[in-house]
N, C-alpha and C positions, 0 to 999 in steps of 0.2 A: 428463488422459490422457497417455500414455507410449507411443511409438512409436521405434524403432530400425531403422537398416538398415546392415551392418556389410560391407566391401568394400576398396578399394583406399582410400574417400573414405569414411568413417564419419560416420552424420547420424542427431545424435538430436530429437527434438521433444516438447516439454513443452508441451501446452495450458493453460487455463485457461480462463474465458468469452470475455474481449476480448482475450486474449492468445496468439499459439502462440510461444513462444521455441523458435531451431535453435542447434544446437550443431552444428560439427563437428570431424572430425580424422582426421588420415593421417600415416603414417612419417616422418621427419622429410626421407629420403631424396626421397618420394613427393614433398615440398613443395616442393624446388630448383626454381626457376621460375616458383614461381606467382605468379599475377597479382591473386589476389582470387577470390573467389565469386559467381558471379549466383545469382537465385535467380524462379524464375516460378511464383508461383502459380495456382491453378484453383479459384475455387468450386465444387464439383462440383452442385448444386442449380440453380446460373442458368449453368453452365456459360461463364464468365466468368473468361480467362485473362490474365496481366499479370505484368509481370515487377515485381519490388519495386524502390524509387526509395531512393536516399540523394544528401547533396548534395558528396562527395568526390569529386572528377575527376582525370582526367589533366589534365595541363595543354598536351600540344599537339593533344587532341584535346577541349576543354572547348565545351559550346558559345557562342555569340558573347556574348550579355549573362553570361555568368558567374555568372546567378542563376537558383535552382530548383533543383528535383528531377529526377537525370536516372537513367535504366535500369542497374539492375546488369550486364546483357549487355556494354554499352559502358563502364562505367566499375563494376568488380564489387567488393566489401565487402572492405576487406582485414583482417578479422577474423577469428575461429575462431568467431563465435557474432553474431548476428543476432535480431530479434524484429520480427515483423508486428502493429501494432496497431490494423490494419482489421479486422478477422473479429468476427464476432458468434455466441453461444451456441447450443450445439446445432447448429453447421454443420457439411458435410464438406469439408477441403479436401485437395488432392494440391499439394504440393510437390516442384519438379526442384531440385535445389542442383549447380551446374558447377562445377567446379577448371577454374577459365579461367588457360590460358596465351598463350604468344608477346607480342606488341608491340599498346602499344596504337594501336588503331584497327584490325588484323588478330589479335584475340583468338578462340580455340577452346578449347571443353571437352573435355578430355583423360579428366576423368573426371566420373562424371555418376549422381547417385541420386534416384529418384522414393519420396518418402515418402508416404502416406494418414493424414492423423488428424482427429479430431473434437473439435469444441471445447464445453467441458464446457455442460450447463445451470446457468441460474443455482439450480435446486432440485432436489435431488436426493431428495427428501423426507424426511431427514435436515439437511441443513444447506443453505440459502438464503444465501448470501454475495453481496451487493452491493455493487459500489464505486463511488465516484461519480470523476467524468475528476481535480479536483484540478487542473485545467489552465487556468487563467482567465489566469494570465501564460505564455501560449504564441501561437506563431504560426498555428495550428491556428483556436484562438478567433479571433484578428485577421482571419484572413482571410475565415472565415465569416461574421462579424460586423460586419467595416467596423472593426475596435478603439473600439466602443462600449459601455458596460459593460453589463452586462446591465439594469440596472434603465429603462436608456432602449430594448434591444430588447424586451425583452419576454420570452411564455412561450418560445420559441424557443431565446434564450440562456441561458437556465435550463434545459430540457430540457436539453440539450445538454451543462452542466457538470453537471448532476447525474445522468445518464445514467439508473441504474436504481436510485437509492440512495432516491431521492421514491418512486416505485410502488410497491417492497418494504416501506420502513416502511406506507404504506395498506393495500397486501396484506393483511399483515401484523394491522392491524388490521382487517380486513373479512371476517379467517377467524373473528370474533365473528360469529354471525348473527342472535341472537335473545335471549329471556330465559333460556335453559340457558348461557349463557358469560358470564363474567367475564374483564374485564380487568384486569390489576394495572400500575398505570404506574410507576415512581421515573424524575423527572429532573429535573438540577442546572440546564439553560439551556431558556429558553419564551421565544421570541423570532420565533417564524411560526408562521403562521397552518392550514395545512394538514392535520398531525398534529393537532392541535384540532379540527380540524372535522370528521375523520373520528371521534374520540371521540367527540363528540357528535351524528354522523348514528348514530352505534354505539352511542347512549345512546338515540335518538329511538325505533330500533326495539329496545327493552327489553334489549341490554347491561345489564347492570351494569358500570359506572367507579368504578376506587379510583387516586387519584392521590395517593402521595407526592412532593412538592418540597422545593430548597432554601428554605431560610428562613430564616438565618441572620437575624439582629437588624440593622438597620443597611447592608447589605446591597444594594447598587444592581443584583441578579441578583433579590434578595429580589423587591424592589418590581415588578420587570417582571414576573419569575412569576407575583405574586398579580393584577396587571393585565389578564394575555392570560388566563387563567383566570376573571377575575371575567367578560369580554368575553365570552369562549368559551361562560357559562353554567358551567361546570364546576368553578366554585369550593366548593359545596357537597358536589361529591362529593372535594375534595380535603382532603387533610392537610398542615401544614407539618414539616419537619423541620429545629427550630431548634438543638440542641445537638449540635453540631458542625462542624470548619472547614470545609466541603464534602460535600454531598451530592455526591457528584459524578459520581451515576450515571447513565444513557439505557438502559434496558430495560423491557418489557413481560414481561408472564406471561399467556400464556390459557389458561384453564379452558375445562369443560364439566361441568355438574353437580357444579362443585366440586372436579374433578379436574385439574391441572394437566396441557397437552397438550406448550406448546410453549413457547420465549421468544426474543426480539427481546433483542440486546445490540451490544455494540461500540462508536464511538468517539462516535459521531454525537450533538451536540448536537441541538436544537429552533430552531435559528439558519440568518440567512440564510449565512454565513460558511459554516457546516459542512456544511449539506446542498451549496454552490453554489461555495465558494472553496477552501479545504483539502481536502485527501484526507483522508476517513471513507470507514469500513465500517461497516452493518450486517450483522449476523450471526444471520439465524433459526436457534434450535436445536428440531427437534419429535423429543423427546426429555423422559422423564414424569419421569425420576428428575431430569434434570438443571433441567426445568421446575418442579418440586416443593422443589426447595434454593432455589430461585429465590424462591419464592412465601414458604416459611418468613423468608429474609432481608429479602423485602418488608415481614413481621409486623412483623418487628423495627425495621426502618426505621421503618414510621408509629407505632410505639410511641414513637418519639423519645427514647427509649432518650439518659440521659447517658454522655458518652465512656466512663469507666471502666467501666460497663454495657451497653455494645455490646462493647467490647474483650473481657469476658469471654463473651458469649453469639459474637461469633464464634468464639473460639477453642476452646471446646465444643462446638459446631455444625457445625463445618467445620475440619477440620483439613486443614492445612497443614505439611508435605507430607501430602498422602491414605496413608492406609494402602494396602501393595502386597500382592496386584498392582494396579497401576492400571488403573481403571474407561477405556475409549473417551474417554469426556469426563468430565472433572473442573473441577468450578464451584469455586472463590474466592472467598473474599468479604472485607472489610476493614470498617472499620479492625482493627489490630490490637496486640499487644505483642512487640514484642523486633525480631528479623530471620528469623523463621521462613518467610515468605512471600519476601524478598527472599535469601534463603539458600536457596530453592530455586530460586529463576528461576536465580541466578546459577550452581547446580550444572549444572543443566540445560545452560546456557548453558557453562560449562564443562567437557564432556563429551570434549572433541574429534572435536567433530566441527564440518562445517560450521556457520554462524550468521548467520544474516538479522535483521535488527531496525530498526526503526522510535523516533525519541525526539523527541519535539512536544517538548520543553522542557530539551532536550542532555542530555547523556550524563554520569550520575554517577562517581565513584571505584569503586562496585561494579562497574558495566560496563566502566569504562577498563583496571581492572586484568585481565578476561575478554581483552578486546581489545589488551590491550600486549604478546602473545606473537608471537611470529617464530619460528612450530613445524612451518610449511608446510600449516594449516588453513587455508581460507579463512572470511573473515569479512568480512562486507558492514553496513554502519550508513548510514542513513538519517536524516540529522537536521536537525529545521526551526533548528535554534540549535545554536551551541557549550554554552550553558549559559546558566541563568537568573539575574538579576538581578547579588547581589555574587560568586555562583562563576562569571560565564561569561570573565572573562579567564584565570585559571587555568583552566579546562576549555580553553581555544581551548589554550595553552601544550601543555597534554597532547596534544590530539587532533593537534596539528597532528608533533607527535612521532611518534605512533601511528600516523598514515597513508602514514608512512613506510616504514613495513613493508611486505614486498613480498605479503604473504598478506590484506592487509586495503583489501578497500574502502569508502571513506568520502566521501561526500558533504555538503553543507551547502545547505542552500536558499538563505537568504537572501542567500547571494554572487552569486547572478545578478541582485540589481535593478539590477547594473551594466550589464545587457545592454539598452541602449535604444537608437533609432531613432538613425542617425547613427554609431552606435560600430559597427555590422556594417555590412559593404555584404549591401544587399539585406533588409534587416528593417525590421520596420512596427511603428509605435507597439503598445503593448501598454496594455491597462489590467490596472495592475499589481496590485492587493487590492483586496478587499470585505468586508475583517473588520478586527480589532485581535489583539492578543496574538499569535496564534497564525495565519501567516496559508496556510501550506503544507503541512506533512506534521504532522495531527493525528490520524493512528493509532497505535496502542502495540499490537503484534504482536510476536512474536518465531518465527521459523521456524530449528527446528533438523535439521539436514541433509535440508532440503526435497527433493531430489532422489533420496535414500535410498530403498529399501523398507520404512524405518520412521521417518516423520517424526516431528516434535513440532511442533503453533502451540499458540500464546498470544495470545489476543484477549482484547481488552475495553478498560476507560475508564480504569487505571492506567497512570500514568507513567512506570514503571520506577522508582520512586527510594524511598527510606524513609518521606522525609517523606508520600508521597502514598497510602503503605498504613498507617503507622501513626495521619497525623490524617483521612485521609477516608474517605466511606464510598466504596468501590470495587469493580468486579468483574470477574472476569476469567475465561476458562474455557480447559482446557489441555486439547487432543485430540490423542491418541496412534494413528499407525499409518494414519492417514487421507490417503492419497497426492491424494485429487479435493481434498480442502481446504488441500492442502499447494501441490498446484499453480495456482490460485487466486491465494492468494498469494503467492506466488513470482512469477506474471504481473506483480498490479499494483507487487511491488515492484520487478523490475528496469524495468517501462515507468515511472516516476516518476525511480527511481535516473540512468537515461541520461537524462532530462530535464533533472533539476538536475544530473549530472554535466557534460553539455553546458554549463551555464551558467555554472556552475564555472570551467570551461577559457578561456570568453569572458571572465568577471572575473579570471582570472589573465594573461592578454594582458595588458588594459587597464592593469591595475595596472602591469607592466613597462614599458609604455609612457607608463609616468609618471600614469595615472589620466584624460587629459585628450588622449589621443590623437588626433591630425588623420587619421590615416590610418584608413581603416573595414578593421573587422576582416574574414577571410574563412578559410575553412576551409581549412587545407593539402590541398594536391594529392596524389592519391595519389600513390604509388614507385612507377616506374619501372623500377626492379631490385627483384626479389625480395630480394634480401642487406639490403636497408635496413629489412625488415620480418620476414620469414621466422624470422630466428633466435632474435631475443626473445622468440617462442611456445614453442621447445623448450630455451629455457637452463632446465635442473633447478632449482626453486626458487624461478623470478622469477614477477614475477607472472601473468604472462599465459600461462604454464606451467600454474600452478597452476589459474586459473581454464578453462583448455583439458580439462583434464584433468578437473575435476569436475564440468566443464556436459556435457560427453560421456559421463558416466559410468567413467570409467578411475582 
């Protein structure tokens, strides 16, 4: 949801489920003095008012222990853009946002806009987007949790990191109610216990279950798949799919009387990792045609179809790019031949327009070359690695070029495991992963000019890269024009991006400071003087320019 109020102090607000990201902006004139933005929210429901907390201060007006979270009123954001990610789906909230001026410790709102918006459902009965927090190395966790991992708290702290990504996949399967519904499963990782067991209470009351897996020969994904499935009882209703480098799909298809209704896709393994440590989305689509492509590519799947044999029946089936005009949602399927699939993402992606993106396994030469423009488009990337295995030195060499640009935001996860207990004043041990490989940003999304009146995403289990559409089997679905799903994610991408951008900033201290720093790091104090901060928002073409301007809508 999409809310504006336009005045001396312009304040826009982009909801999502667990997200309402603010934007604001005023003349550059109007901005001589200011001090920062408070901001108070209101549930309107429990009628529960509170000003929002960051941990930036003055510094003669900080208080005594120097640690925590203290009120924007007193120590206000000195940003043009802001995000609350306390709220929960389906609420109303009113938002005041103050241009606080004068000195701090006697600070006043000079100017002052009261906004209303509602934060979206996670089911709109078109599309069910669930994400899960992705925050197990945060302070958020440590503190609720005492920084024990979860396998020693309990359902608690699983709850908790997997927020509404466990419910939606059972949902999901429990909208099977009897012997008129069929479930179609394909997936690459079987590694918990719980999606199983809802198949099989969904079996118990006369479901039908068809389950394609990986099975590759040899195989140590192989082996567990066929294990939790023999365990599950569900091995009889499954199929292996051996000829090929990765199945490497996680979706469902539900029928009724044979009819395809709806489908479960997106990034999410059958692991503890994915559902509880990495950022995954599931993505229900209840939608027949796009259900029914779904159910067709399943066919094909447990046909186990040889590569050169799949290759041709996707590319006859499904084409890529879709003939125009394009359909609301358009399904994907892989593997495939040539770059006809990766030659559209990248068109798309190269549109100019804005570009959001997500990469679990860093950023190729098709994307880098998208991203190495200095054209005054913003472009935001997200990524668990520089690059995998023998490209990720060169890929770091590139990105770290590339981030240079004043129009491009770039983040990297795993530069924050420098951020532990001792190195910050005032932070608490973290337990840092519960997975291998992949241990923080394992979505593959792409959001183009999210904030538009006609976005584009791209979800689903591809990587971005060649090798991952032309040897696995993959899919991905492309919705055009869809603002509630656009800002969705839009939400959880920028609440992750300041996560790991924050940690980012902590590993680049460190580093300077030789790696092995005595002194514990701490957050700069805010300015003091508007002039130390003010300008850099409206020099034409920097960054913070750019990004002021197209989080406001300007």
């Amino acid at each position: 949801m999409r809310e504006q109020v336009k005045g001396k102090l312009k304040v826009r607000a982009i909801s999502g489920t667990y997200v309402v990201f603010l934007a604001f902006d005023m003349v550059e004139s109007d901005a001589m003095g200011l001090m920062g933005f408070a901001i108070r929210r209101t549930d309107v429901l429990r009628q529960e008012t509170e000003f929002l907390r960051g941990i930036k201060t003055f510094e003669l007006t900080s208080p005594v222990d120097g640690v925590g979270e203290v009120r924007s009123l007193e120590h206000p954001f000195q940003a043009f853009q802001w995000a609350d990610y306390a709220v929960t789906p389906g609420k109303q909230y009113v938002y005041e946002v103050m241009a606080m001026y004068g000195k701090p410790g006697s600070l006043e709102a000079k100017y002052q806009v009261r906004i209303k918006i509602a934060t979206e459902e996670v089911d709109d009965g078109t599309h069910a987007i669930h994400f899960n927090r992705g925050a197990i190395a945060s302070q958020e966790y440590t503190r609720r949790f005492q920084g024990q991992p979860p396998s020693k708290v309990g359902e608690a702290a699983y709850s908790w990191l997997g927020r509404d990504l466990v419910p939606g996949l059972i949902q999901f399967i429990e909208r099977a109610k009897d012997s008129s519904f069929d479930l179609h499963v394909a997936i690459y990782e079987i590694g918990i216990k719980q999606p199983l067991e809802a198949l099989a209470a969904a079996k118990a009351r006369g479901v039908k279950v068809h389950i394609v897996y990986h099975a590759k020969e040899g195989d140590e994904q192989t082996t567990e798949n066929i294990d939790e499935l023999t365990a599950a009882g569900l091995i009889g209703d499954s199929v292996g799919r051996a000829h090929v480098n990765l199945m490497h799909n996680k979706f469902i298809v539900l029928s009724r009387k044979s009819k395809p209704i709806a489908v479960w896709t997106g990034s999410t393994n059958w692991s503890v990792n994915a559902f509880y440590g990495q950022l995954n989305v599931g993505h229900a689509v209840t939608d027949a045609k796009t259900a029914s492509a779904f159910l067709d590519y399943w066919n094909a799947l447990a046909s186990d179809l040889v590569d050169e044999d799949m290759r041709s029946w996707t590319s006859s089936q499904n084409l890529v790019p879709p003939s125009k005009p394009w359909k609301t949602i358009e399904p994907m399927f892989s593997p495939r031949s040539g770059k006809s699939m990766m030659g559209w993402w990248t068109e798309l992606a190269n549109g100019g327009r804005p570009l959001f993106m997500t990469f679990p396994f860093g950023m190729g030469k098709e994307f880098q070359a998208v991203y190495d423009q200095n054209d005054g488009v913003l472009r935001f990337a997200l990524l668990d690695k520089f690059g995998n295995g023998a490209n990720a030195a060169a890929a770091e060499v590139a990105l770290t070029m590339i981030r240079k640009l004043p129009n491009i935001g770039l983040s990297v996860a795993p530069r924050g495991k420098g951020t532990l207990v001792n190195q910050i004043d005032g932070w608490q041990r973290e337990v840092f992963a519960i997975g291998k490989n992949v241990n923080w940003v394992h979505t593959k999304f792409m959001l183009v000019d999210p904030l538009g009146p006609a976005p584009t995403t791209i979800t689903g289990s591809a990587n971005w890269s060649t090798n991952s559409v032309n040897a696995n089997d993959e899919n991905m679905v492309a919705i055009f024009g869809d603002t509630r799903v656009a800002d969705i994610y839009f939400g959880e991408f920028m609440r992750l991006f300041a996560h790991y951008r924050f940690r980012e900033s902590v590993a680049w201290h460190l580093e300077a400071q030789g790696g092995d720093s005595k002194e514990p790091w701490t957050p700069k104090n805010l300015f003091t003087d508007w002039r130390e901060w003010i300008p850099e928002h409206f020099r034409s073409g920097g960054e913070k320019d750019i990004k002021r301007r197209y989080f406001v809508g300007t």
